[in-house]
C-alpha positions as CSV (number, residue, x, y, z in Angstrom):
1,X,22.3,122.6,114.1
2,X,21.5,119.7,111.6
3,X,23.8,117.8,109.8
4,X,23.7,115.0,107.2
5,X,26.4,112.4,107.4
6,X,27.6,110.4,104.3
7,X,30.0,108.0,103.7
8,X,30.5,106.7,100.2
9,X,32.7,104.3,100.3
10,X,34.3,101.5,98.0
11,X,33.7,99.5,101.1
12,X,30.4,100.1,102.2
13,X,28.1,103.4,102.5
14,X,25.7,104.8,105.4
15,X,24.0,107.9,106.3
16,X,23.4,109.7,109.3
17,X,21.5,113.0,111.0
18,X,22.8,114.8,113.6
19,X,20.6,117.1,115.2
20,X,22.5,119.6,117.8
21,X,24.6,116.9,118.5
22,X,22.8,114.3,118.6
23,X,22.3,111.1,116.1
24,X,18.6,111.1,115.2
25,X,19.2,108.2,112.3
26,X,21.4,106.2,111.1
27,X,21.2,103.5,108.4
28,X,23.6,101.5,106.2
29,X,22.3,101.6,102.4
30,X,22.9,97.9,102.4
31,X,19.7,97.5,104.7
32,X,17.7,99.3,102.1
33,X,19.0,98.0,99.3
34,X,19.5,94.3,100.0
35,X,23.1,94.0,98.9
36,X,25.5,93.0,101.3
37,X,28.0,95.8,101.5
38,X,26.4,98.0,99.5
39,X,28.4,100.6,97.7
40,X,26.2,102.6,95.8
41,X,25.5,106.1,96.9
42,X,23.8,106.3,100.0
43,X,20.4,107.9,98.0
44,X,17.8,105.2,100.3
45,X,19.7,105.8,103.5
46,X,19.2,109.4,103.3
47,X,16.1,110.0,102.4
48,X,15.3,107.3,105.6
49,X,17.0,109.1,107.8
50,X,15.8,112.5,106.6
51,X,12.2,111.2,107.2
52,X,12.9,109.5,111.2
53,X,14.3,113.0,111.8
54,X,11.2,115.0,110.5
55,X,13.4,116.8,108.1
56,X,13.7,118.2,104.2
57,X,16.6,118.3,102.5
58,X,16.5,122.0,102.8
59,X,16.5,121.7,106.3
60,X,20.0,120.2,106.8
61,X,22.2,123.0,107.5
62,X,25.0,121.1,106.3
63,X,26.9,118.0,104.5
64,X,29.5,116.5,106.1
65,X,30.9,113.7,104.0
66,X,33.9,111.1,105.0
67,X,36.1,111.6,102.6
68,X,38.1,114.4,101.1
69,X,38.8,114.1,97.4
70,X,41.2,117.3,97.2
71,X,43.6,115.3,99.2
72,X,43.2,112.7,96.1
73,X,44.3,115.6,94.1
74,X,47.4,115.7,94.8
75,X,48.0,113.0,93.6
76,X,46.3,112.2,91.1
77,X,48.5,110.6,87.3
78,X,48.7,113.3,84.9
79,X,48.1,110.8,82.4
80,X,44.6,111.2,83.9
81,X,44.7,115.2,84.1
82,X,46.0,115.9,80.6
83,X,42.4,115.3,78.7
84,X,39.2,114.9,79.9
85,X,36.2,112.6,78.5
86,X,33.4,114.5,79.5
87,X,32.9,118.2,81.0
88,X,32.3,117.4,84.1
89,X,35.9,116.0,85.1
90,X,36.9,120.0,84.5
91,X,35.7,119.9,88.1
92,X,38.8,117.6,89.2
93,X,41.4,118.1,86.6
94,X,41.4,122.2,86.6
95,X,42.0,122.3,90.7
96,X,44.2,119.5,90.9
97,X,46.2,120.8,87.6
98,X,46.9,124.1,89.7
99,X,47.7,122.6,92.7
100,X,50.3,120.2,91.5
101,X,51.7,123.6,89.6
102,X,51.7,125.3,92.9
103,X,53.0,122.4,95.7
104,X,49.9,123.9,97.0
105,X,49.0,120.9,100.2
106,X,45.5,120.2,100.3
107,X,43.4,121.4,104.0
108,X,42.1,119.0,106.2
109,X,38.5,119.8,104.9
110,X,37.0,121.9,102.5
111,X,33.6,123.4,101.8
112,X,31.7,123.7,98.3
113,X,28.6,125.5,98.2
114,X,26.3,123.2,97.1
115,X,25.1,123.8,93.1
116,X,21.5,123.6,93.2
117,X,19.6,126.3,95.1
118,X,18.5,125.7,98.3
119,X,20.9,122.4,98.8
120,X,22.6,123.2,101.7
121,X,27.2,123.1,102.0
122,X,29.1,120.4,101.8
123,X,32.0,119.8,103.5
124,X,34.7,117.5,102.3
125,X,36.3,116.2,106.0
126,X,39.2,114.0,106.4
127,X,38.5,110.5,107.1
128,X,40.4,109.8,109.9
129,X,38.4,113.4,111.3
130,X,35.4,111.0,110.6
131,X,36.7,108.1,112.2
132,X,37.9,110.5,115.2
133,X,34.4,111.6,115.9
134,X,33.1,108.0,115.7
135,X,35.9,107.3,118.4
136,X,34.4,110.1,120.8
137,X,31.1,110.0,120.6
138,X,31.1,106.7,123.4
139,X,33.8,109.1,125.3
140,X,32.7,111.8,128.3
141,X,36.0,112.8,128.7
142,X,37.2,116.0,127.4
143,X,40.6,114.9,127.4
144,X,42.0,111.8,125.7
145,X,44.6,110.5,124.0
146,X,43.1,109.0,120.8
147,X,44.4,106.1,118.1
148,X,42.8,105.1,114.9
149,X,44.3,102.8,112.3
150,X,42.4,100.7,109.3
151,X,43.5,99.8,106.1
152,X,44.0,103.6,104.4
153,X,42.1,106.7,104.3
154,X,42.7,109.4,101.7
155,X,47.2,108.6,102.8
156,X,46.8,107.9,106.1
157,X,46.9,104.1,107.9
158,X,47.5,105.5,111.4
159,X,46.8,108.4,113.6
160,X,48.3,109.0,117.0
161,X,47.2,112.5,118.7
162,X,45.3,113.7,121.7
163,X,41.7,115.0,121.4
164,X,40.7,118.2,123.8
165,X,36.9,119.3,123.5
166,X,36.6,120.3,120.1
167,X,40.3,120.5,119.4
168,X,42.8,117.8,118.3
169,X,46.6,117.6,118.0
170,X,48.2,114.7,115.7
171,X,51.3,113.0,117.6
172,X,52.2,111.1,115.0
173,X,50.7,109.5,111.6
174,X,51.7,106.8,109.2
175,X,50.7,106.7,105.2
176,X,50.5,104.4,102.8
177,X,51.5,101.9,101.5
178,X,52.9,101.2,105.4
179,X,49.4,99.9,106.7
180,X,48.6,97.4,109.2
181,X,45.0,96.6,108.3
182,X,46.2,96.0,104.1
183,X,49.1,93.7,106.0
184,X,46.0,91.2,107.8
185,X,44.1,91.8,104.7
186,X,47.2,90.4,102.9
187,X,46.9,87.5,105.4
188,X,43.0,87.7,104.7
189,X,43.3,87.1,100.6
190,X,46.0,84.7,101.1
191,X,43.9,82.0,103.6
192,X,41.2,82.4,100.4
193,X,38.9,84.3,102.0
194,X,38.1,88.4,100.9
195,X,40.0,90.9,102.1
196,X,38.1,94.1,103.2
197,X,35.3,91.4,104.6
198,X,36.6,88.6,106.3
199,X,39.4,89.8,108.3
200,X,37.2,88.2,110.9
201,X,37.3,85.0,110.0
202,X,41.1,85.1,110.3
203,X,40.8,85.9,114.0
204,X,38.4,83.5,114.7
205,X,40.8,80.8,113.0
206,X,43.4,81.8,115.0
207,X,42.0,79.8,118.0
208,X,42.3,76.6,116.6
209,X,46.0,76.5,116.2
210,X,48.8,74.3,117.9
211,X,50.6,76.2,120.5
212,X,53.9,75.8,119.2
213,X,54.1,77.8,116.2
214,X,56.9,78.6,113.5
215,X,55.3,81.1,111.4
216,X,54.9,83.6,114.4
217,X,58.6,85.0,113.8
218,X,59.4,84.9,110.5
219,X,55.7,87.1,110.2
220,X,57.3,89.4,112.8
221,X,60.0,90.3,111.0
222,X,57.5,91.9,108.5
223,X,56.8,94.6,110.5
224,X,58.6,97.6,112.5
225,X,57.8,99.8,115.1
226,X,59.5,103.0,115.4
227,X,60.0,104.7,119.0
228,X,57.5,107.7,118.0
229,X,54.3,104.9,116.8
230,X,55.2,104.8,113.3
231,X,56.0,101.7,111.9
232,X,57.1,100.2,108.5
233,X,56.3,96.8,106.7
234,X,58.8,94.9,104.6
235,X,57.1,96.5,101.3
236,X,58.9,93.9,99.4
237,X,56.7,91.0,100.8
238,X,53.5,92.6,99.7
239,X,52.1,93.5,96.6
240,X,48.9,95.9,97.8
241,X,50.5,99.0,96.4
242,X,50.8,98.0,93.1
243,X,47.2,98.6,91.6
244,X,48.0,96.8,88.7
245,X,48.2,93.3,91.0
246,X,44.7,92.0,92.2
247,X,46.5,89.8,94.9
248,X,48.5,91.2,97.8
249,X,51.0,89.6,98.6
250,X,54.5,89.1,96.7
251,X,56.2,86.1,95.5
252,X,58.5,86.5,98.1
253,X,55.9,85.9,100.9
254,X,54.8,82.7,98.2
255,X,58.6,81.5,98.7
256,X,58.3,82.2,102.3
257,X,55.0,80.9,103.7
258,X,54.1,78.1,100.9
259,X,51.2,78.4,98.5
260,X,48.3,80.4,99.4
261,X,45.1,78.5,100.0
262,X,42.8,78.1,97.6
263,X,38.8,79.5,98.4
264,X,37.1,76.8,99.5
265,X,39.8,74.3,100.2
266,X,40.1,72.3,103.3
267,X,41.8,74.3,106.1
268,X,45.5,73.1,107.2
269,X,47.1,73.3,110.2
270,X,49.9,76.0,108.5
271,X,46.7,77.8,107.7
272,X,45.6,77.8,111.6
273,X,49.1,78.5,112.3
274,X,49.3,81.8,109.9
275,X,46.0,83.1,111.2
276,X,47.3,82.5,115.1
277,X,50.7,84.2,113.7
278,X,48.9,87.4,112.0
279,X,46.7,87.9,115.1
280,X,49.8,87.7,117.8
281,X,52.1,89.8,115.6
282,X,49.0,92.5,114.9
283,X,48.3,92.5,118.9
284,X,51.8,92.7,119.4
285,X,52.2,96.0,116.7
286,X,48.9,97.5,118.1
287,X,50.2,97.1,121.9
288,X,53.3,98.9,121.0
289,X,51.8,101.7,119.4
290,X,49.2,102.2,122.1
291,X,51.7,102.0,124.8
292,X,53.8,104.5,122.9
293,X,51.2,106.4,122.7
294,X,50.8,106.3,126.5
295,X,53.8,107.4,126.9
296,X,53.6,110.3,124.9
297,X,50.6,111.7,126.1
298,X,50.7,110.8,129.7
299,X,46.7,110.3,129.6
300,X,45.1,107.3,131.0
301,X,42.1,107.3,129.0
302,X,41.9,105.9,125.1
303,X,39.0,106.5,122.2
304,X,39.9,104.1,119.1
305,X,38.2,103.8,116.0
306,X,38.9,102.6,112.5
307,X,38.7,99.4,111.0
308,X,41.6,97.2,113.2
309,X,39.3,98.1,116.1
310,X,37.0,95.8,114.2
311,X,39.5,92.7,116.1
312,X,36.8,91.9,118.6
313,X,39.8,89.8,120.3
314,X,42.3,92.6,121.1
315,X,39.8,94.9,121.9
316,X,39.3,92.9,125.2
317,X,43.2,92.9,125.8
318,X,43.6,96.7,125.8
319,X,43.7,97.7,129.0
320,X,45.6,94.6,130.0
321,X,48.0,94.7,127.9
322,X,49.0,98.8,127.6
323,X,49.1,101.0,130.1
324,X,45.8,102.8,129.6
325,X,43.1,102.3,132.1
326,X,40.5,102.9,130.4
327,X,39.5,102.1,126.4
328,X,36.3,103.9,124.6
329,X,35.1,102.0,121.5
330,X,31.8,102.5,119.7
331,X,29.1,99.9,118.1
332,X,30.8,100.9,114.3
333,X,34.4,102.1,114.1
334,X,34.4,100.2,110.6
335,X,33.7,102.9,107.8
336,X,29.9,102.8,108.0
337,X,30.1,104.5,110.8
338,X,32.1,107.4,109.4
339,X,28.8,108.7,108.5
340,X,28.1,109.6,112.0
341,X,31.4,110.6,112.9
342,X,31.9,112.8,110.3
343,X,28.6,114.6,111.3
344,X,29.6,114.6,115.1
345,X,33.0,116.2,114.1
346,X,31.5,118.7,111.7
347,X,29.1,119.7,114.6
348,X,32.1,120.0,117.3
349,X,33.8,122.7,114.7
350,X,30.8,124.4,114.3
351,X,30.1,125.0,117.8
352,X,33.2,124.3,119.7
353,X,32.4,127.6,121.9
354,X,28.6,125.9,122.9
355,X,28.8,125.2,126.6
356,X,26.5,121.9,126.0
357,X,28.4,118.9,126.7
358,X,28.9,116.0,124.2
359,X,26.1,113.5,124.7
360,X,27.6,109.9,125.3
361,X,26.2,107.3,123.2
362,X,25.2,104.1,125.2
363,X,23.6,102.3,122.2
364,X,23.1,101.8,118.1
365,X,19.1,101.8,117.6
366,X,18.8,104.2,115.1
367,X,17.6,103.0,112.3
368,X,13.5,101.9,111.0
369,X,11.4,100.8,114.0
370,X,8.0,99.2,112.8
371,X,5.6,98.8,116.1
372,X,3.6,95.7,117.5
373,X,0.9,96.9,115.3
374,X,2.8,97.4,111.4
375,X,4.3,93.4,112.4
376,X,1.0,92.2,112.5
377,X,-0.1,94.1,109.8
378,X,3.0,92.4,107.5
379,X,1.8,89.0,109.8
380,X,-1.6,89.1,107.6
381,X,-0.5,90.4,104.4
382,X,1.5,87.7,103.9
383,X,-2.0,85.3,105.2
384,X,0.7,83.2,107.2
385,X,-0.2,80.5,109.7
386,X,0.4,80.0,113.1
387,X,0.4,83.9,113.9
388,X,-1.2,84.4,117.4
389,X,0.0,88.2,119.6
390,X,1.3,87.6,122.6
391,X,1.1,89.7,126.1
392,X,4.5,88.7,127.2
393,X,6.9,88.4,123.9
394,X,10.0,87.9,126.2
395,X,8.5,85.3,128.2
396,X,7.1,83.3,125.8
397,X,10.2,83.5,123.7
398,X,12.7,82.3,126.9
399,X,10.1,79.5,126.9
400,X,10.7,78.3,123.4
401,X,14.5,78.8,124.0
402,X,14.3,77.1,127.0
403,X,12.6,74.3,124.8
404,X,15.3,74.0,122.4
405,X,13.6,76.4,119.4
406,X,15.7,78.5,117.2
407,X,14.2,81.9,117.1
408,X,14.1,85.0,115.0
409,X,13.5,88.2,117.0
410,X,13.0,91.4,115.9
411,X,12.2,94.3,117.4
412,X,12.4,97.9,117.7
413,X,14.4,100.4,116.2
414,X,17.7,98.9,113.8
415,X,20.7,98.8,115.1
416,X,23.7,100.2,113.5
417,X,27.0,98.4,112.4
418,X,27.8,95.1,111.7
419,X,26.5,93.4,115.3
420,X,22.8,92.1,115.9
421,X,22.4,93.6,119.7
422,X,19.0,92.2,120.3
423,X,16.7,94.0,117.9
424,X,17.7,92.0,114.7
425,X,19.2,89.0,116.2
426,X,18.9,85.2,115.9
427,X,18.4,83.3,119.5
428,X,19.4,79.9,120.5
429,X,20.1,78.3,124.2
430,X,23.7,78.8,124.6
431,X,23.9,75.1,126.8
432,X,23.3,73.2,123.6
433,X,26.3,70.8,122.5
434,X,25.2,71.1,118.8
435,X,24.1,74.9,119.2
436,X,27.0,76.2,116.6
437,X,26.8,73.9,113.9
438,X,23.1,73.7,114.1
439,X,23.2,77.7,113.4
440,X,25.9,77.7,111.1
441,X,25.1,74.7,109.0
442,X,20.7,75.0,108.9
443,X,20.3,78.7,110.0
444,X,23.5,81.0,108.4
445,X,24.5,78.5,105.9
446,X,28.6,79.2,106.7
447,X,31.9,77.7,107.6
448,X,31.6,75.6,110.3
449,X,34.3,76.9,112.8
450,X,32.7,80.6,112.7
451,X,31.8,81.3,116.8
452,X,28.4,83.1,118.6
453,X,28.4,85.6,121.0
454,X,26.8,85.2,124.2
455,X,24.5,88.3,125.0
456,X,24.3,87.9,129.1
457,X,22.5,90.6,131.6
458,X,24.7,93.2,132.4
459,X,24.6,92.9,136.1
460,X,25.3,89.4,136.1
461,X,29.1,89.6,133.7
462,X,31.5,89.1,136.4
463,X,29.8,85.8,137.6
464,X,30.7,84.5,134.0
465,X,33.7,86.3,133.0
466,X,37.2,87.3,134.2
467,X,36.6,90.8,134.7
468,X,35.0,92.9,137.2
469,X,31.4,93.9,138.1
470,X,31.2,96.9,136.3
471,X,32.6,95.8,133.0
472,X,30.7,96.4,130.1
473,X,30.4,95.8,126.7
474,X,27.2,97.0,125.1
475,X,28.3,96.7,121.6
476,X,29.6,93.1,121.5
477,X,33.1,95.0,120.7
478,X,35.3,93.1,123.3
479,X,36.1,89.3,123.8
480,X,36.9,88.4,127.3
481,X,37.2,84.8,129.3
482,X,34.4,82.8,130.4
483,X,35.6,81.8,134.0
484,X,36.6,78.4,133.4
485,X,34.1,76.7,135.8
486,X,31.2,78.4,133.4
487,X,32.6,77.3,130.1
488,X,31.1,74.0,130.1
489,X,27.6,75.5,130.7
490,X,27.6,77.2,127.6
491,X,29.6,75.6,124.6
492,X,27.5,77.0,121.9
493,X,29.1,80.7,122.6
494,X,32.4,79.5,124.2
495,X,35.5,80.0,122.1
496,X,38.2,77.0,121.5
497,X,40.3,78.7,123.8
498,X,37.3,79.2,126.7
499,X,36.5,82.9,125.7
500,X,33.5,84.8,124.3
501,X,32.9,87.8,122.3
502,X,30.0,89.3,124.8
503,X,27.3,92.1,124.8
504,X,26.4,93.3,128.2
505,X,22.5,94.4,128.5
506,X,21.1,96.2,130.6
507,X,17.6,97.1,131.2
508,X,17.2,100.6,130.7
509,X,19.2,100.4,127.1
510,X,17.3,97.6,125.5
511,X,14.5,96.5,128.2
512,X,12.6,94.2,125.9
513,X,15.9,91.3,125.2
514,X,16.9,92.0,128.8
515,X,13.6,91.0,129.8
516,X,13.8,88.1,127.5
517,X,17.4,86.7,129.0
518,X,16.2,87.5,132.9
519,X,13.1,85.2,132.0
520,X,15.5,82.7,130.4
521,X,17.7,82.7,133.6
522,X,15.0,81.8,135.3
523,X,14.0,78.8,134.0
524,X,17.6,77.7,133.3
525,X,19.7,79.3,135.6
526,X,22.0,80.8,132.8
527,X,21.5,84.4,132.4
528,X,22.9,83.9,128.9
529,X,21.7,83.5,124.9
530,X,23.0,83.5,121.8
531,X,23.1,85.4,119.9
532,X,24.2,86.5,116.3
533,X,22.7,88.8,113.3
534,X,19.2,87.9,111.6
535,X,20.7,87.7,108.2
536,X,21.3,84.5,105.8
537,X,25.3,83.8,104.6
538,X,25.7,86.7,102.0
539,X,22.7,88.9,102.8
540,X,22.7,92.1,105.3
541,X,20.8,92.0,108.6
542,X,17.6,92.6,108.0
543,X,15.9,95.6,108.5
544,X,11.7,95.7,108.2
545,X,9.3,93.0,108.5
546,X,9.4,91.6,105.2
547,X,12.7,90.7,105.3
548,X,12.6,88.6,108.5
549,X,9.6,87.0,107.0
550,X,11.6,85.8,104.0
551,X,14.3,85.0,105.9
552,X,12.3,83.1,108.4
553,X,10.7,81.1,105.6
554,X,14.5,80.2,104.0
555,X,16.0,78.7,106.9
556,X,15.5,76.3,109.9
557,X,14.3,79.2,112.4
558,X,11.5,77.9,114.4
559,X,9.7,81.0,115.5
560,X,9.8,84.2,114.6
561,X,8.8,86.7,116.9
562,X,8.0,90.6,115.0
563,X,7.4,92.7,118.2
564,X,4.9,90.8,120.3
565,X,3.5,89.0,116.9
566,X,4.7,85.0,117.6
567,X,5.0,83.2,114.5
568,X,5.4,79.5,114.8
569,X,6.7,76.9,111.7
């Protein structure tokens, strides 16, 4: 069975193709396109993927999109129902008009036939159905109790429930405007930066703060948890819900918390101290409601996806801090990847009596792969200088490393999501002092205190981190401690408080990087890099050759490797 994935999103859109269960392509429009966060309809991304899968249009048996709009029915304003502006809106207000005359509930998902001939169904799924299949597709359990939470779907903020083959039952669910991601994007706006986008930067902010903190409490009291997951904000602190408002948060949090920072100002030590506050009372909410969760299900296994699962930081504490044993995360729980997971869910439906079991995704290289001999094409177009091909890119790139060079390397097929994993990444030695500002300031051109991730050989994590042998982390989704004796080798990807956001390689998943880092440990002894997206401050990552050209060219990279093509500055 084939299915199309698309998520159209006010966020940020994708598209994906899902051929008998398996993703074939997958692309965020924003590579295509150029614009970070791209939220036009996915039109580039599709016909991309179409094409990497050696498919028409007509051959997509079906359309699963990420969102269902006759739950927005509902509740839609009658001022909006009770005249239209143009014909087409008859295709909105009649169905919605009837439903609000007959308290008719909208389903989970619904199918319209599509209106041109030969253009295949399309089914309208839930989103937090989307997200659910995003959540499983890293999971080989049949069984499994399974949590998603972000800002809002079509109601929901939160889904409790437990997830069995191709079936799912909901524990428990929370709507809006009661929302833990809209309460750190609250915290988000009101540091300056954008909510929706640099939640992020929030969490890495909170490592700089003074232990002794007074704003942790009086944040608490902001949110409860209820004993069956649910959980309520103090609505009269916030100011989200109120469309009409373009800030989020109340004048009571203004009386509470002091005057919200202005973009661009210099950071204070109460703004450190309300970043460390939101990130201990959101680890604190999302501990509860996992180990609630626990408790209702009696599984030790967990799939999470939506947006919160974006916290890179709590991610690592999971199974530490909850009862669960084991935690299953993909490369994208944000809303680009609902495109695949809404594809991956549709296909479980479909065939939920197929005795072929789910394939577990072990990495994100799906999108446009351009080979040795299309970079040295794009090399020559461009007539630049210094371009030699190399037998040995890895080697010769751990050399340059080695001696101190900032590189751009790109190779292979895209990855999906927002993390570089070594096919669209920027490479520095992680053992220089100056490593982080040198990226940040001359490279990325962004805020100074924004941290790397060290990208270290799989078989070598438990010599550098506080975990065990087999831990991994393929998709850079979990921060974890550098042993403290290792921290001082590596201060360009070592957190203020000694930690790291990681990605674990291994050999047979992306054999060219882990080629690169074993070469590197052997001239340094550090089986480490790092490592961080090929993009600019502003831009997405880029995606074919001509991009890292131009970015190459705008920035203080010193070599730029395009498959086994070495270009030197």
């Amino acid at each position: 069975m084939k299915i199309l994935g698309i998520c159209h999103d006010v966020l940020i859109c994708s598209a994906a193709v899902v051929v008998d269960g398996r993703v074939t392509a997958a692309i965020p429009e924003e590579r295509l396109d150029r614009q970070k966060q791209s939220r036009v309809f996915p039109r580039l991304a599709i016909q991309r993927c179409l094409e990497m899968s050696g498919l028409k249009l007509t051959d997509i048996d079906e359309i699963a999109v990420a969102w269902n709009p006759a739950i927005d029915m509902e509740t839609i304003p009658s001022g909006y129902l009770n005249a239209r502006r143009w014909r087409t809106e008859h295709l909105s207000q009649v169905p919605a008009r009837f439903m609000q005359l007959l308290g008719t509930k909208a389903e989970e998902a619904f199918t319209v036939q599509g209106g041109a001939r030969d253009c295949p169904p399309i089914t309208y799924l839930n989103h937090y159905h989307a997200h659910l299949g995003n959540a499983l597709m890293v999971c080989p359990h049949e069984e499994t109790a399974v949590l998603v939470m972000d800002g809002r779907a079509e109601k929901q903020t939160s889904l409790l429930g437990v997830a069995r083959g191709a079936s799912f039952e909901t524990l428990c669910e929370v709507n809006f405007p009661h929302s833990l991601g809209l309460f750190y994007g609250t915290i988000t706006q009101f540091l300056g930066f954008t909510p929706d986008s640099d939640e992020w930067k929030v969490m890495a902010l909170a490592a700089f703060a003074e232990e002794d903190n007074e704003l942790i409490e009086p944040l608490r009291r902001l949110i409860q948890v209820n004993e069956d997951g649910s959980f309520e904000l103090a609505l009269e602190y916030f100011a989200f819900y109120n469309f009409f408002e373009r800030r989020m948060y109340s004048e009571r949090f203004v009386q509470r918390f002091g005057a919200p920072r202005a973009r661009n100002a210099p950071l204070t030590q109460r703004d450190y101290k309300l970043a460390a506050a939101m990130q201990c009372v959101f680890e604190e909410t999302m501990t509860s409601i996992a180990t609630i969760l626990h408790r209702r299900t009696g599984l030790d296994r967990l799939a999470v996806s939506g947006g919160c699962f974006m916290n890179s930081v709590f991610n690592g504490k999971i199974t530490q801090v909850t009862p669960f044993k084991e935690c299953f995360l993909s490369s994208c729980p944000d809303d680009s990847g609902t495109s695949i997971g809404a594809a991956l869910f549709l296909h479980a439906q479909r065939t939920a009596n197929a005795s072929a079991p789910r394939e577990v995704v072990r990495h994100s290289y799906w999108g446009p792969s351009f080979s040795d001999e299309a970079c040295l094409e794009a090399a020559r177009r461009y007539r630049l200088p210094n371009v030699e091909v190399v037998s040995d890119p890895s080697t010769r790139a751990a050399e340059d490393l080695a001696n101190g060079r900032i590189l751009g390397w790109f190779q292979g097929a895209m990855e999906f999501g927002q993390r570089a994993l070594g096919n669209r990444s920027i490479l520095l030695d992680p053992r220089r002092e100056d490593g982080k500002a040198v990226v940040n300031a001359a490279v990325k051109f962004r805020e100074s205190f924004r941290p790397f991730a060290p990208a270290i050989l799989a078989e070598r994590v438990a010599d550098w981190f506080e975990c065990s042998p087999e831990t991994r982390v393929p998709f850079m989704e979990r921060v974890l401690m550098f042993r403290p004796e290792r921290r001082a080798h590596v201060p360009a990807v070592t957190h203020a408080d000694g930690s790291g956001r990681l990605q674990t390689v291994e050999h047979d998943v992306s054999p060219r990087f882990h080629a690169l880092i074993s070469a590197f440990e052997q001239r340094t002894g550090v089986p480490i890099v790092l490592n961080t997206s090929f993009n600019l401050n502003g831009e997405p990552i880029v995606c074919a050759p001509e991009d890292a050209i131009r970015t190459f060219y705008t920035c203080a990279l010193d070599v730029l490797y395009l498959g086994n093509v070495r270009i030197a500055k």
